[in-house]
C-alpha positions in Angstrom: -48.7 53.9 -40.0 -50.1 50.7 -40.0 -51.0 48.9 -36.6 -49.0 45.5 -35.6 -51.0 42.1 -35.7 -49.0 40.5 -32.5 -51.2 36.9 -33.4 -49.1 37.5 -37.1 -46.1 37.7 -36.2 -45.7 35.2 -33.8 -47.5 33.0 -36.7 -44.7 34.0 -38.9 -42.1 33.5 -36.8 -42.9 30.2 -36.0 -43.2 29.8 -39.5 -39.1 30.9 -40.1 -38.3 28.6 -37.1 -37.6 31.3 -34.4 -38.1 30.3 -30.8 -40.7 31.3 -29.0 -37.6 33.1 -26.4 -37.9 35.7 -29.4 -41.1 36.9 -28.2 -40.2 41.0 -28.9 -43.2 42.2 -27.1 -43.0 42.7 -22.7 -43.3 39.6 -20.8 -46.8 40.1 -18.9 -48.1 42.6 -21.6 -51.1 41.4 -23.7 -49.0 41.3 -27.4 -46.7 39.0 -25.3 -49.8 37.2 -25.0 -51.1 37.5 -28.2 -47.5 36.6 -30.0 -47.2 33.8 -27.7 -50.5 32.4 -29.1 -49.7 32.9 -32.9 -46.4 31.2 -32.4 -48.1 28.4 -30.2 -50.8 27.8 -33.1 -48.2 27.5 -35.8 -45.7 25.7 -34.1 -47.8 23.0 -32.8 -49.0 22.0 -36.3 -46.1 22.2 -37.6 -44.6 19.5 -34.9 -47.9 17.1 -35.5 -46.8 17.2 -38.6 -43.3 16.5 -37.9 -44.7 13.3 -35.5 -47.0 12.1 -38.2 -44.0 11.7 -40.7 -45.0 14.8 -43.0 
């Protein structure tokens, strides 16, 4: 069994464009933390990005 990277999958699912409402972890818990962050991280570039025209 292989143990869950919460910081990866929220990077990921930024990356496919799901919301950050899709958060599968328990609000309050520390993955919903952690997933929160990776989606943050991702999502932010990519909108800077978006802003500067690229």
């Amino acid at each position: 069994m292989t143990d869950r990277d919460p910081v990866a999958e929220g990077e990921r699912a930024a990356r496919d464009n799901s919301p950050a409402e899709a958060n599968p972890y328990l609000n309050g818990s520390d993955e919903h933390a952690l997933w929160a962050a990776g989606h943050e991280k991702v999502a932010g570039a990519i909108e800077a990005r978006k802003s500067r025209g690229r």
